[in-house]
C-alpha positions as CSV (number, residue, x, y, z in Angstrom):
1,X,34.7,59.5,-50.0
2,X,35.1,55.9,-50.7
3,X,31.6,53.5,-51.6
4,X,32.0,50.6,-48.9
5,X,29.7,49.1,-51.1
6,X,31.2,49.2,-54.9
7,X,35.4,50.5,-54.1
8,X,37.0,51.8,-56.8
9,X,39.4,49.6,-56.5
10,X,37.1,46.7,-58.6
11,X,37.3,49.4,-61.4
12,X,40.0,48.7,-64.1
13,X,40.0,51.1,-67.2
14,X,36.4,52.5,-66.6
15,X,35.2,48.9,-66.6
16,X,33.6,46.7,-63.7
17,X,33.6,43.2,-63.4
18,X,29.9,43.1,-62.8
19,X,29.2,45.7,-66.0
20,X,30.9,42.4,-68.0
21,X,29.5,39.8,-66.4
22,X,26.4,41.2,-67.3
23,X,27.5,41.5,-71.3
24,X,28.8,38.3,-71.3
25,X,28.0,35.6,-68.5
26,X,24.2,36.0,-67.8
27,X,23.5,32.7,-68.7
28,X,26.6,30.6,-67.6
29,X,27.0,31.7,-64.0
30,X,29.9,29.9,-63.2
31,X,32.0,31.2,-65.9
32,X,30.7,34.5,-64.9
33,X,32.8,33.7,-61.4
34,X,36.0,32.7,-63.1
35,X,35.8,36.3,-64.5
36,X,34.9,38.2,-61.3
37,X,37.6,36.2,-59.0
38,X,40.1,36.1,-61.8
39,X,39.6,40.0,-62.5
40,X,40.2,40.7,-59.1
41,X,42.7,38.4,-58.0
42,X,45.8,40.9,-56.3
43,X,43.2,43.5,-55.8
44,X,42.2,41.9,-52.1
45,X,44.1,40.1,-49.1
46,X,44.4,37.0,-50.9
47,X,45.6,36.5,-54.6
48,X,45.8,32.9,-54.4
49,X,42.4,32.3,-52.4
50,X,40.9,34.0,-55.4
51,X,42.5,32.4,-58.1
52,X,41.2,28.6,-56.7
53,X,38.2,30.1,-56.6
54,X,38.2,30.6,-60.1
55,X,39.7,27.5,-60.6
56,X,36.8,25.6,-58.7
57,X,33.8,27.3,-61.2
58,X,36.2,26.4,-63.8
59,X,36.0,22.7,-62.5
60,X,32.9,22.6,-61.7
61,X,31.7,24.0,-65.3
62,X,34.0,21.7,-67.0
63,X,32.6,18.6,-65.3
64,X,28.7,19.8,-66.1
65,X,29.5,20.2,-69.4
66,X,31.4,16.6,-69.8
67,X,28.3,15.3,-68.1
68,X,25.7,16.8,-71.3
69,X,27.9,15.1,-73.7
70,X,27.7,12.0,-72.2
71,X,24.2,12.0,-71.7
């Protein structure tokens, strides 16, 4: 039977996005989105929806961190 909750499907080589996201992004949330909507771009309805969803953390990350070097 299939967990409504955490599919299989966000599983790729053993690995989940969240177990990595945990490694990796606890302290820089929004790169931690680019990972999880990037990993599972094509894995849901809309590839494209999830890729500019990556694409706005992306943004949004890149403009904090241009705003700590100029200040």
């Amino acid at each position: 039977m299939s967990d409504p909750v955490n599919p299989d499907h966000y599983k790729t080589n053993g690995l989940e996005a969240i177990d990595v996201i945990e490694a990796f992004f606890m302290h820089s949330p929004h790169l931690a989105n680019v990972f999880k909507y990037t990993a599972r771009a094509g894995k849901k309805d809309n590839e494209l929806q999830d890729l500019r969803k990556a694409q706005w953390y992306l943004n949004r990350w890149i403009d904090l961190k241009e705003r700590d070097e100029d200040s």
